[in-house]
C-alpha positions in Angstrom: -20.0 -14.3 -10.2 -22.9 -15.5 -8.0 -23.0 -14.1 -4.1 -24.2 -16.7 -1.7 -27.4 -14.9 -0.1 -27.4 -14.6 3.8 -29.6 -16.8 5.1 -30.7 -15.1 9.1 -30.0 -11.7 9.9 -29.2 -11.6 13.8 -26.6 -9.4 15.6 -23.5 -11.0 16.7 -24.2 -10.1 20.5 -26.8 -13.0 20.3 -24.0 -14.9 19.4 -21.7 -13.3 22.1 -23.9 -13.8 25.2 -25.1 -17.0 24.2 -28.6 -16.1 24.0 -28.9 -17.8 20.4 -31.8 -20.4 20.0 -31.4 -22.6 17.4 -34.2 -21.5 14.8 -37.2 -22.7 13.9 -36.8 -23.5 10.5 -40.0 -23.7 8.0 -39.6 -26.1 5.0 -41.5 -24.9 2.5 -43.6 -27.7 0.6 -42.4 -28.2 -3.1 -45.9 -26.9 -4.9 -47.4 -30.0 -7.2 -49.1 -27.2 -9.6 -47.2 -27.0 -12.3 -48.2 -23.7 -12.6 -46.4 -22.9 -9.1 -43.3 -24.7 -10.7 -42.9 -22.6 -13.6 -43.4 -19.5 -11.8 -40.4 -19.9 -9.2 -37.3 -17.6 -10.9 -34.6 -20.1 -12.1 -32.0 -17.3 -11.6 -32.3 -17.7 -7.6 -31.4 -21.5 -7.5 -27.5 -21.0 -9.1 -27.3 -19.0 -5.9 -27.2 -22.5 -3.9 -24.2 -23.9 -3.0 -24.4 -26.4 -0.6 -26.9 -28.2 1.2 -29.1 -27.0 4.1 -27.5 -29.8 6.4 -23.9 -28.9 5.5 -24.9 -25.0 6.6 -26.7 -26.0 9.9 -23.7 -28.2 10.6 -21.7 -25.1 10.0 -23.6 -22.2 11.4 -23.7 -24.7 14.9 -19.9 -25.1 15.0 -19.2 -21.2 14.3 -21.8 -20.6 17.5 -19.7 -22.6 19.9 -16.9 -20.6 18.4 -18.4 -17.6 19.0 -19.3 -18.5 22.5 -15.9 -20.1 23.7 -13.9 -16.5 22.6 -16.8 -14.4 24.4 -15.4 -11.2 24.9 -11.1 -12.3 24.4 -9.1 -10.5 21.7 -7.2 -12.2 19.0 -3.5 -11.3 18.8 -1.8 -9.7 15.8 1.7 -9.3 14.9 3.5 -5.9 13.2 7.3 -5.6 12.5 8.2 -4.3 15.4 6.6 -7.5 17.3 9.3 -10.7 17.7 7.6 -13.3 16.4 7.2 -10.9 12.9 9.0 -12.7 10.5 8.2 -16.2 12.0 4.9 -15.9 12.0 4.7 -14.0 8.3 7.2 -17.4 7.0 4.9 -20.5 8.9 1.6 -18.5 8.4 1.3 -16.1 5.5 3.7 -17.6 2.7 2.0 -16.7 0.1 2.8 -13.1 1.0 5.2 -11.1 -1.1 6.5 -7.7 -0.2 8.4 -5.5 -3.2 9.5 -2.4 -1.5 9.0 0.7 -3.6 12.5 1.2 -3.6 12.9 -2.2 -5.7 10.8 -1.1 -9.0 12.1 0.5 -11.2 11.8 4.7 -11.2 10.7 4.9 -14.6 7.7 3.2 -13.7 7.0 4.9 -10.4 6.8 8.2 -12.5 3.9 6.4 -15.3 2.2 4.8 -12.8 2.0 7.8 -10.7 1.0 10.0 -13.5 -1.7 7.8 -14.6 -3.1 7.4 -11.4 -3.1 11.4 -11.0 -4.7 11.6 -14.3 -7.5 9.3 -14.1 -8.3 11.1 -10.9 -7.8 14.7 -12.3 -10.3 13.4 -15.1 -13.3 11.9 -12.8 -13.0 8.3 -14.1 -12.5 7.1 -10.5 -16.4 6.6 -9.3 -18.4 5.1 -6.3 -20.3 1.8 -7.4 -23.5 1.6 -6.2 -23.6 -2.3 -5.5 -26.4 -4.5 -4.5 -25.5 -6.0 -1.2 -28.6 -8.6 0.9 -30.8 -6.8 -1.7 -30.3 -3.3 -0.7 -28.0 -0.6 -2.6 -25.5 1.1 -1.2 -22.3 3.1 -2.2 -18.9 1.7 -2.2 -16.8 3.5 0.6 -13.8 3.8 -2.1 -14.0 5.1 -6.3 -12.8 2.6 -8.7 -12.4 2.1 -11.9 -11.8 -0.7 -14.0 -9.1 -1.7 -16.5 -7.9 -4.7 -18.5 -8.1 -6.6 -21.7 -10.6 -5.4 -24.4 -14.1 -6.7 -23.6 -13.5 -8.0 -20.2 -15.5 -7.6 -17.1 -15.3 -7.8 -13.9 -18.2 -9.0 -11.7 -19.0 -8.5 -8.0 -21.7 -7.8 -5.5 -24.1 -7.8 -8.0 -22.2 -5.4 -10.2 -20.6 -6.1 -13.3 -17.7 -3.7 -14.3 -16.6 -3.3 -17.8 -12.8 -3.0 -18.4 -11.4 0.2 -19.8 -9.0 -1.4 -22.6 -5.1 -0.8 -21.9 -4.6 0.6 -25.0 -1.4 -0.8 -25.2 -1.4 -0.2 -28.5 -0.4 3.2 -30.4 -3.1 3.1 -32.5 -7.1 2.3 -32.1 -8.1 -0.5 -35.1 -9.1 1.4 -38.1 -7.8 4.5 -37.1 -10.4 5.1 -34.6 -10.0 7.0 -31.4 -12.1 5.9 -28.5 -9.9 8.7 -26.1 -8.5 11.5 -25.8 -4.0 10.9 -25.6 -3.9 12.0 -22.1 -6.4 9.2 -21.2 -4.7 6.7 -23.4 -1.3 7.5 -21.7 -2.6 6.9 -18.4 -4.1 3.2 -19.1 -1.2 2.3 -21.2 0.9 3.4 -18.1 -1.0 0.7 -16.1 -0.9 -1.9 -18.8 2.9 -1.3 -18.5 2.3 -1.9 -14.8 0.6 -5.0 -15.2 3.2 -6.4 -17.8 6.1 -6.0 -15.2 3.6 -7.8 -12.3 3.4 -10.8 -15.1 7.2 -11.1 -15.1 7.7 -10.5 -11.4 5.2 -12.9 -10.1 6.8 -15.5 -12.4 9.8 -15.2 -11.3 9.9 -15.3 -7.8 10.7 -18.8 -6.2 9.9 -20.7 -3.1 10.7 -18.5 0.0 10.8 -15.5 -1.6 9.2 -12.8 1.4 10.8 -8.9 0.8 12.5 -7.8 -2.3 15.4 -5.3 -0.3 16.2 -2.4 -1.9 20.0 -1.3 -2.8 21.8 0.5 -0.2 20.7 4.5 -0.5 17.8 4.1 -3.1 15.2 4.4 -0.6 16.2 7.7 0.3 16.6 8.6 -3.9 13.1 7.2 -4.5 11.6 9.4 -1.8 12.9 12.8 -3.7 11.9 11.4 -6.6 8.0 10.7 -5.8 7.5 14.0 -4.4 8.9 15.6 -7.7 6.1 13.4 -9.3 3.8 14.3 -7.3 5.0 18.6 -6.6 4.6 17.9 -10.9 0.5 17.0 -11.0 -0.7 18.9 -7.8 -1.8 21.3 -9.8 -3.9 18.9 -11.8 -5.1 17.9 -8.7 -6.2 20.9 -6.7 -8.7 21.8 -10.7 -9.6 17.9 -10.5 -13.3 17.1 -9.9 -14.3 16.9 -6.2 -15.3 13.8 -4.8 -18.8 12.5 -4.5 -22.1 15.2 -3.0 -22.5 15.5 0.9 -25.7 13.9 0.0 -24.0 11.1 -1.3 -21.8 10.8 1.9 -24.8 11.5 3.7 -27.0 9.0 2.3 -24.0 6.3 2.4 -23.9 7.1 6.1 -27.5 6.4 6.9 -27.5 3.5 4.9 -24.1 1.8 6.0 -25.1 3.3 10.1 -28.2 1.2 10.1 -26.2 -2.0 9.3 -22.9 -1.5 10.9 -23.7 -4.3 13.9 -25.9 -6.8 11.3 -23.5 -9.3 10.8 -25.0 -12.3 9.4 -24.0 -15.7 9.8 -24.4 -16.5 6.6 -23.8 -13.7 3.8 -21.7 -11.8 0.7 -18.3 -11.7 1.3 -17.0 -7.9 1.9 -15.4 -7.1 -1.8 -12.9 -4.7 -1.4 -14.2 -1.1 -1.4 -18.0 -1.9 1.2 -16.4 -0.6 4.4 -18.9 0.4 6.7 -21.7 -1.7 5.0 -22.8 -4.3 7.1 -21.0 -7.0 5.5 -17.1 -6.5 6.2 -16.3 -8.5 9.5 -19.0 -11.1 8.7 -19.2 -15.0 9.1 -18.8 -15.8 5.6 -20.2 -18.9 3.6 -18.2 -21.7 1.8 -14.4 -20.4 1.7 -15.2 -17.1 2.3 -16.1 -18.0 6.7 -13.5 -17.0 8.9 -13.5 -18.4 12.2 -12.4 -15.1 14.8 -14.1 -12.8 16.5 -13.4 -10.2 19.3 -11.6 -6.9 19.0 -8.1 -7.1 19.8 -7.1 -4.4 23.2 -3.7 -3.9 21.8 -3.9 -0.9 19.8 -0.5 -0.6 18.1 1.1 2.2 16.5 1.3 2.6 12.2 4.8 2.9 10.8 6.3 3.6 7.4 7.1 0.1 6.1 8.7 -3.8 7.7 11.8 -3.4 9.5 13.4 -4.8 12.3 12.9 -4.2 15.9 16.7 -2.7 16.4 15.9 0.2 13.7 12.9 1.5 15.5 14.2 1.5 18.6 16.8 3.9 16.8 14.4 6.1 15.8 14.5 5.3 12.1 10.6 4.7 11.4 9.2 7.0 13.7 5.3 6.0 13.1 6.3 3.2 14.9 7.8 1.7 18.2 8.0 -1.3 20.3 4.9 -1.8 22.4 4.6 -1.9 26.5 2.3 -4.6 27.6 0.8 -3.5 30.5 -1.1 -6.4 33.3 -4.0 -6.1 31.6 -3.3 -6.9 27.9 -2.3 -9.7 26.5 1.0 -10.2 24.3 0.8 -11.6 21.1 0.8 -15.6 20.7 4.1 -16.9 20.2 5.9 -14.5 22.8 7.0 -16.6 25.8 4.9 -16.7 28.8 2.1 -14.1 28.1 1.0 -16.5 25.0 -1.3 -18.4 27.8 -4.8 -17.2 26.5 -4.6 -18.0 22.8 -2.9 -21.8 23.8 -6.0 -22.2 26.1 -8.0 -21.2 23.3 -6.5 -23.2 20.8 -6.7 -26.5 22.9 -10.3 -25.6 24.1 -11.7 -25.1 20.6 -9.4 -28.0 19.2 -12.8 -30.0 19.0 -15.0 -27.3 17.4 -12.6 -25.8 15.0 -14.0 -25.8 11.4 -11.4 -27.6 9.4 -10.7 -26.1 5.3 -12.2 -28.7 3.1 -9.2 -28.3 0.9 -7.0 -29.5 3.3 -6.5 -33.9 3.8 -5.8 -35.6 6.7 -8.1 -33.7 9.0 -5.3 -30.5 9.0 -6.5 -27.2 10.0 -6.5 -24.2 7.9 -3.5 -23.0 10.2 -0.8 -25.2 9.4 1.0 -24.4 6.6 0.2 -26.2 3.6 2.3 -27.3 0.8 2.0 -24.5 -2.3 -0.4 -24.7 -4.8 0.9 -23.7 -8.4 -1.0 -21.8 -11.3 0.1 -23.7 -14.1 1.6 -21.8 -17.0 2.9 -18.0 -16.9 0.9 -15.5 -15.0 -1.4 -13.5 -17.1 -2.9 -10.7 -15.0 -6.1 -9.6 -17.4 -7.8 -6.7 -15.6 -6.8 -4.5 -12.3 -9.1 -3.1 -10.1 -8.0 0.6 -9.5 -9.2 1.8 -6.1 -9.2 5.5 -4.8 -9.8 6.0 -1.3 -9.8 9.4 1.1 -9.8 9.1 4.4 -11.4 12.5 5.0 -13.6 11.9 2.8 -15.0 8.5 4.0 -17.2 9.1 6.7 -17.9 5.8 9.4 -15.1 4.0 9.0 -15.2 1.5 11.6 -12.6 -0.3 13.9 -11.3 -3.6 12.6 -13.5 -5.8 15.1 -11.6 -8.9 15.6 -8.0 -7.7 16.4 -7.9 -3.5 16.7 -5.7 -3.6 14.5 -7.8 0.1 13.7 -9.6 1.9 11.1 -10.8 0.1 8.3 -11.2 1.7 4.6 -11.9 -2.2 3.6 -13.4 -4.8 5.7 -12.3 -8.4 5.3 -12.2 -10.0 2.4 -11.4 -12.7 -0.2 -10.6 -11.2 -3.7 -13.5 -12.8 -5.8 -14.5 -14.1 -9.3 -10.8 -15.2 -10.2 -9.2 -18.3 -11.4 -8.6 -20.7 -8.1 -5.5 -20.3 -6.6 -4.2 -17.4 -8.8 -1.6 -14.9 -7.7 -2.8 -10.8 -6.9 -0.4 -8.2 -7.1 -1.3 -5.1 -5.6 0.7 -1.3 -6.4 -0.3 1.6 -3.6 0.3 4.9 -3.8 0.1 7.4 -1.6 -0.7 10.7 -2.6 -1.8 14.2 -1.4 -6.0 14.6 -1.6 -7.8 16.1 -5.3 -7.1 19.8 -3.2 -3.4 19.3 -3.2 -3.2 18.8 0.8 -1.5 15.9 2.2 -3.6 16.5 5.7 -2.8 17.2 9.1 0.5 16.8 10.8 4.2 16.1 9.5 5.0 12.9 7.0 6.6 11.8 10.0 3.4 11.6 12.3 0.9 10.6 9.8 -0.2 7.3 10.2 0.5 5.0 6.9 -1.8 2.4 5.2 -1.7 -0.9 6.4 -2.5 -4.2 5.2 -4.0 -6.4 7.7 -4.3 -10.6 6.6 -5.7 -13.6 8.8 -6.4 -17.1 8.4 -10.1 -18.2 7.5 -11.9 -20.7 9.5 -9.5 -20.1 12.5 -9.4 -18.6 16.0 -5.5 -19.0 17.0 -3.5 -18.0 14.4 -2.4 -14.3 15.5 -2.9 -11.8 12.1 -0.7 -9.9 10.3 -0.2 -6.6 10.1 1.6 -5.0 6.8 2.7 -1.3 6.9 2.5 0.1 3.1 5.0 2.4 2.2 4.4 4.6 -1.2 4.6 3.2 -3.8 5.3 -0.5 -2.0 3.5 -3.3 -3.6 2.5 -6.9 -2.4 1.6 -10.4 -4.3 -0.9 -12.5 -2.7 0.7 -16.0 -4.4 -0.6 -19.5 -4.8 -4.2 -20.6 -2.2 -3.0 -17.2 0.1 -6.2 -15.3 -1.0 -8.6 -18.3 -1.0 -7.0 -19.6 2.2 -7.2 -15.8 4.0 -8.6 -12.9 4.6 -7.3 -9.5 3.9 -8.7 -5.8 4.9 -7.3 -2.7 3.9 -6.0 -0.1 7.1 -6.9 3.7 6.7 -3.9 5.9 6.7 -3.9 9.3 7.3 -3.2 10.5 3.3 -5.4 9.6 0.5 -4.2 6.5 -1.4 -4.6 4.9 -4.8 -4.2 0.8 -5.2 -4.1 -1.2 -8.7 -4.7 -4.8 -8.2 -4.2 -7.1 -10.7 -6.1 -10.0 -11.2 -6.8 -13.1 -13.0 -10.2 -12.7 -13.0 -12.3 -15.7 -14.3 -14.0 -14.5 -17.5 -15.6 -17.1 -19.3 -18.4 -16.1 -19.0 -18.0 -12.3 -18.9 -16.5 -11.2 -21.7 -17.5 -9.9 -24.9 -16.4 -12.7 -27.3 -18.3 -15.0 -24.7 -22.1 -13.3 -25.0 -21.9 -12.4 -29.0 -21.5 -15.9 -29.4 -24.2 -16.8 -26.8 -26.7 -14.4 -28.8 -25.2 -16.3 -31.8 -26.5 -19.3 -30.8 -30.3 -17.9 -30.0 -30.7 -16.4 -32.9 -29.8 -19.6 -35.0 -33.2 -20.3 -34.0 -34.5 -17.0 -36.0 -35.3 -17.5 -39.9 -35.9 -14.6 -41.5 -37.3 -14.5 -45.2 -35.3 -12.6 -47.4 -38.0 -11.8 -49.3 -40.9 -9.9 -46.7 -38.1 -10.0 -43.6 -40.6 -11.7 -41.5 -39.4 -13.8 -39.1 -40.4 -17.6 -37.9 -38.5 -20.4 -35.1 -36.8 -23.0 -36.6 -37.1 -25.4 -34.1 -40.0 -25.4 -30.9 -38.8 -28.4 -28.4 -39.1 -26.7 -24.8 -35.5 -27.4 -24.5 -34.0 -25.1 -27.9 -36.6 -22.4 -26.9 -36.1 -22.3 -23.4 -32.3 -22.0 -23.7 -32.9 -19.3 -25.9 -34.8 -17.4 -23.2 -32.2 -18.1 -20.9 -29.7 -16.3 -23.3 -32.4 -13.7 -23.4 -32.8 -12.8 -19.8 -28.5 -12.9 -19.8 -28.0 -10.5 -22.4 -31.0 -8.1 -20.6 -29.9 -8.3 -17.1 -26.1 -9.2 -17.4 -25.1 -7.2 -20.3 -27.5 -4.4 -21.0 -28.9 -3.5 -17.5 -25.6 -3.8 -15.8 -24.0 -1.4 -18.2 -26.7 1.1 -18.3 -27.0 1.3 -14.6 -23.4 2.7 -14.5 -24.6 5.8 -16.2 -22.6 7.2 -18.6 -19.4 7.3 -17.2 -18.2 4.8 -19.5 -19.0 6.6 -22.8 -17.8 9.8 -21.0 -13.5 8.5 -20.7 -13.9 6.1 -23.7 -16.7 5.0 -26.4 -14.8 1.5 -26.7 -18.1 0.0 -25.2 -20.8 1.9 -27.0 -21.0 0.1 -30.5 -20.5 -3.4 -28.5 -23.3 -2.5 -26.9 -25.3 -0.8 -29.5 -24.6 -4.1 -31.3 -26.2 -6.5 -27.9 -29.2 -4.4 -28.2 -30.2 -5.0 -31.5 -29.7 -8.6 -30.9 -31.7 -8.8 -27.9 -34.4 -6.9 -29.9 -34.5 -10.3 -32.0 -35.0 -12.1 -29.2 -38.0 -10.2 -28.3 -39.2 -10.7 -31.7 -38.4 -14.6 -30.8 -40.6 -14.4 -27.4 -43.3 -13.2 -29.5 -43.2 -16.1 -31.4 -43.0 -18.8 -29.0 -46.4 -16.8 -27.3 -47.8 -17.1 -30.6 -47.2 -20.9 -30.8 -48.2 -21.6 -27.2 -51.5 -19.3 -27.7 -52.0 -21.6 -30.8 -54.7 -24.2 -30.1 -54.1 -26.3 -32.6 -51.3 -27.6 -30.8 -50.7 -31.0 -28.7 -52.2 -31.1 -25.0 -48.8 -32.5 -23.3 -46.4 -30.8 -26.0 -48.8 -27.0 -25.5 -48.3 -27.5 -21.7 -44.3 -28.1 -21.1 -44.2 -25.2 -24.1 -46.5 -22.7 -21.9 -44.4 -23.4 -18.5 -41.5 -23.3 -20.5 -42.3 -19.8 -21.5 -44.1 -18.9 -18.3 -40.7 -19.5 -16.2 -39.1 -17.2 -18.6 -41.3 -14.3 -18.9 -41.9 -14.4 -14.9 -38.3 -13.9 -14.1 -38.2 -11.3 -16.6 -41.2 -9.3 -15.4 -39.2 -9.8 -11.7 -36.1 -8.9 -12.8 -37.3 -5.9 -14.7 -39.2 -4.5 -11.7 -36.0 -4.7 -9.7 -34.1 -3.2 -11.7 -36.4 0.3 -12.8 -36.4 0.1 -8.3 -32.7 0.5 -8.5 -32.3 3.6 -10.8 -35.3 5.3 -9.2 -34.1 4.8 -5.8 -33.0 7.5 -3.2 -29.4 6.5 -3.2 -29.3 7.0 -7.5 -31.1 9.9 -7.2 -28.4 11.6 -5.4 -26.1 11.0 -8.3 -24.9 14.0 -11.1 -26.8 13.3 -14.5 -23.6 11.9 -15.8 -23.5 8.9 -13.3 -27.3 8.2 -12.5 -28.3 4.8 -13.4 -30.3 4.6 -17.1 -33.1 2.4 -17.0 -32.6 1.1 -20.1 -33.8 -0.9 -22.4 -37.3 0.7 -21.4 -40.4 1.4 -24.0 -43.6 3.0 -24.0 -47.1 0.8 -23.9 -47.5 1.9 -27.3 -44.5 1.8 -29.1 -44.8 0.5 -32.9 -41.4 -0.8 -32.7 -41.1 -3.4 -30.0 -42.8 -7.1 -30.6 -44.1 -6.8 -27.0 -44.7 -4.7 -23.9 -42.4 -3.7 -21.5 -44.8 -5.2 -18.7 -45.2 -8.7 -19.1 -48.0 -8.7 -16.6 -50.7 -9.2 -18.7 -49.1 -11.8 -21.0 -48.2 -13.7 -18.1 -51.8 -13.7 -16.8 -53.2 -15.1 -20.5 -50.3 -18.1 -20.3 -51.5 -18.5 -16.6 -54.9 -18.7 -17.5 -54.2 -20.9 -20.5 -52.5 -23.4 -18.1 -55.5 -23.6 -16.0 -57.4 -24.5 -18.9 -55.7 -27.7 -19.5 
């Protein structure tokens, strides 16, 4: 998954007071060496998406945005709010609550256990992600399961899926894991089957599976006997991350937390506190509020009607006095005056989703967009978060909606327009305490949701209940936002995805180092080794599939430590395997230097063959240096042997068994200097 790049980095109060000039922009002058050409790294132009006119355009329509809302608050809605169920039906239809009450109790009890397990076992970890080319620690631990040899890529991370193991035995009788382990992902996978039939099922309209009459109440004993069952487990688990960790996660994320950039990574679930949640994101990813909203409302235990709390039923929450100088909610009578003048004011300026014909704002509902064929959730993104152990969470900045565990986001790197189902669970912490204050005070997780690319539309506000879950169906998470609410216990989430993985799984890179190596002859004979073909085309595609199975593959999985290795060896010969295959394409680099360095070759041919290979080699050397930065930096150093970053693959100057250096610096000078010679 590529990340649009941010392209200024100025505070939103420029924005806010109007003081933003329009910038001097400097067009750099395309070089005419060809030298220059072949030095520029190929790898940063798939990070364009759209043209530098289409962005200004942009960026100056999101500043008179900026500058009409000033310092007003954008409404939101909760169930206690009239309007709720109106606004959740024209607005947010792609939203689907299943109360926890509605699945079945078998399932509660695996899921639960699993989730308990994986925790108890320190599988859940903090990623340390690359975000506007700086590392910093996800606020949340995850952990990643799904189909064998998928991944899942985002902020610059790729994650490699633990395999369900929904089978009872590993092929050829070997065990990857220990049973407990196994039990606990093929808990999930069973998880993930029911959200394939659910999601399928559901039809047009569907909002809030109900519960039967007096299960709610039967569900409720039962989860705390699942939970009274594995608190021991969880008071011997592992803690979570060092102080230093926290620590260093706090300088880092403190630094950033009012850089929002205009243009910039969206905020993937799990960077709260970074500086990119509550950003103007580019392409789909832009939304089109800003302003914290004055109306800070109570949490409450799940959606309900206004009649039950004012009976005392959910006592987290209750209706809300507006007092002269707060502003109701839009679509409640008279006090709705600010947001209409608003909405008419910006009528002219508002940025319009290019999915949508006929000039129709991202607002208006939208007639459903299908997945065709059965849904087929392939990985889920297991989240762990604890409040009190997240330090600097901050305030939800457009509505007040409060505390944030995750900013505002689109879920990435899945097929278009696929559904996400989403299981929370709230538990007591890895100590066995459940935090201050009776159930009945603490404050509950909450989902918060809001149209992109608009500044009228009042959000929505979800109240999770444990053990509720919530599908995100047809364009909902492409068409809006989401953030995640901090409660006051610590909570687990599985969301299941479609994530797009044609290009990131292992079936898809064996056959990509397949390919390369078809280049390779090798004599049966002495075993030495010779190209088939040289035209700049077959040899540089080769290279490409080099510098993928380096920095995609082998780099990404060593950086993540050993914690894969440690839970389940299902990776290691995979990537035992990718190694020894790059190797041979080391070997293959050698070669082509050899037949650029020879100079019997063609003047024309000899040059598009040396900047060829001298594109190559210098986004290797680059990409290498960035990478031995990462896992000597001060954030990875702070990690536990197990988890610190490996740089790996990594050789000596002198070692007999690599074709060429680890350095490329020198080669690259004798192909520069063989350029200038022509």
């Amino acid at each position: 998954m590529d990340e649009t790049k941010g392209g200024l980095d100025l505070p939103v109060t420029h924005f806010l007071r109007g003081r933003f000039a329009t910038p001097c922009i400097c067009v750099l002058q395309q070089p005419a060496s060809p030298l220059m050409k072949a030095r520029q790294c190929k790898h940063n132009s798939r990070n364009m998406k759209r043209s530098g006119d289409s962005e200004g355009e942009k960026r100056r329509k999101r500043r008179r945005l900026l500058q009409e809302l000033g310092d007003q608050k954008i409404p939101f809605l909760g169930p206690p709010d009239r309007g709720y169920q109106q606004l959740w039906d024209s607005s947010y239809s792609g939203l689907v609550l299943r109360r926890s009450c509605s699945l079945p109790a078998e399932l509660h009890g695996r899921v639960q256990a699993a989730l308990l397990t994986l925790r108890r076992k320190g599988c859940l970890l903090r990623d340390l992600v690359r975000v506007r080319d700086r590392d910093v620690f996800t606020a949340v631990s995850r952990a990643l399961l799904g189909e064998p040899g998928h991944t899942y890529r985002y902020l610059d991370t790729r994650l490699f899926a633990i395999p369900w193991h929904s089978e009872d035995t590993d092929a050829k009788g070997q065990k990857c894991c220990d049973p407990d382990f196994r039990a606990a992902c093929k808990a999930l996978w069973e998880l993930n089957t029911f959200f394939c039939s659910d999601v399928s099922q559901l039809k047009e309209g569907d909002r809030l599976t109900q519960c039967p009459k007096g299960e709610a109440e039967t569900k409720q004993g039962e989860e705390g006997d699942t939970e009274s069952k594995h608190s021991e487990d969880s008071k011997n688990s592992e803690g979570a991350d060092s102080e230093s960790q926290q620590s260093e996660e706090g300088d880092t994320e403190s630094k950033h937390s009012e850089e929002w950039d205009i243009e910039s990574k969206h905020s993937e679930e799990g960077c709260s506190g970074s500086k990119q949640e509550g950003e103007w994101e580019s392409e789909s990813k832009l939304s089109g509020e800003e302003g914290e909203s004055s109306q800070v409302k109570a949490v409450g235990m799940c959606v309900t009607s206004e009649t039950e709390h004012s009976e005392g039923k959910y006592p987290g929450w209750a209706p809300r006095t507006i007092s002269s100088t707060e502003t109701e909610p839009a679509g409640l009578g008279p006090h709705e005056k600010p947001v209409a003048q608003l909405k008419h004011s910006l009528s002219d300026y508002h940025i319009e989703d290019k999915e949508q014909a006929g000039g129709q704002s991202c607002s208006q509902p939208s007639p459903p967009q299908k997945c065709t064929g059965p849904v087929k959730f392939n990985v889920t993104l297991l989240n762990y978060m604890d409040p009190a152990a997240m330090s600097q969470l901050k305030e939800e900045p457009y509505y007040g909606m409060g505390k944030m565990a995750v900013g505002w986001h689109h879920d990435e790197n899945l097929i278009t327009h696929s559904p996400v189902a989403v299981y929370s669970y709230s538990c007591h912490d890895e100590k066995g305490e459940s935090g201050e204050g009776s159930s009945a005070e603490k404050a509950c997780w909450r989902i918060g949701l809001k149209v992109a690319w608009d500044i009228h539309t009042p959000g929505l506000m979800l109240p999770l209940e444990s053990g509720d879950c919530y599908y995100m169906r047809d364009d909902l998470n492409s068409t809006h936002q989401h953030c995640v609410l901090a409660g006051d216990t610590a909570r687990f989430s599985s969301t299941h995805r479609v994530a797009e993985c044609s290009s990131g799984n292992l079936t898809y890179i064996q056959s990509q180092c397949q390919k390369a190596l078809s280049n390779l002859h090798t004599d049966p004979e002495t075993g030495s080794h010779s190209l088939l073909a040289l035209l700049p085309t077959t040899l540089q595609h080769c290279e490409e599939i080099h510098n993928e199975v380096e920095f995609e593959w082998l780099r990404q999985y060593w950086f993540q430590g050993q914690r894969y290795a440690r839970f389940c060896s299902w990776w290691t010969r995979p990537m035992e395997q990718l190694e020894k295959d790059w190797k041979l394409m080391e070997t293959m680099t050698m070669l082509f230097l050899a037949t650029v360095e020879q100079e019997d070759q063609e003047g024309e041919g000899r040059r598009e063959l040396a900047e060829t290979l001298l594109a190559a080699l210098s986004d290797r050397h680059q990409q290498r240096q960035t990478w031995r930065d990462r896992c000597h930096s001060n954030l990875a150093q702070t990690l536990p042997p197990e988890e610190a970053p490996v740089d790996r693959p990594f050789w000596g100057v002198d070692d007999p068994s690599m074709p060429l250096p680890f350095d490329l610096a020198d080669i690259i000078n004798r192909v520069e200097s063989l350029l200038w010679r022509m």
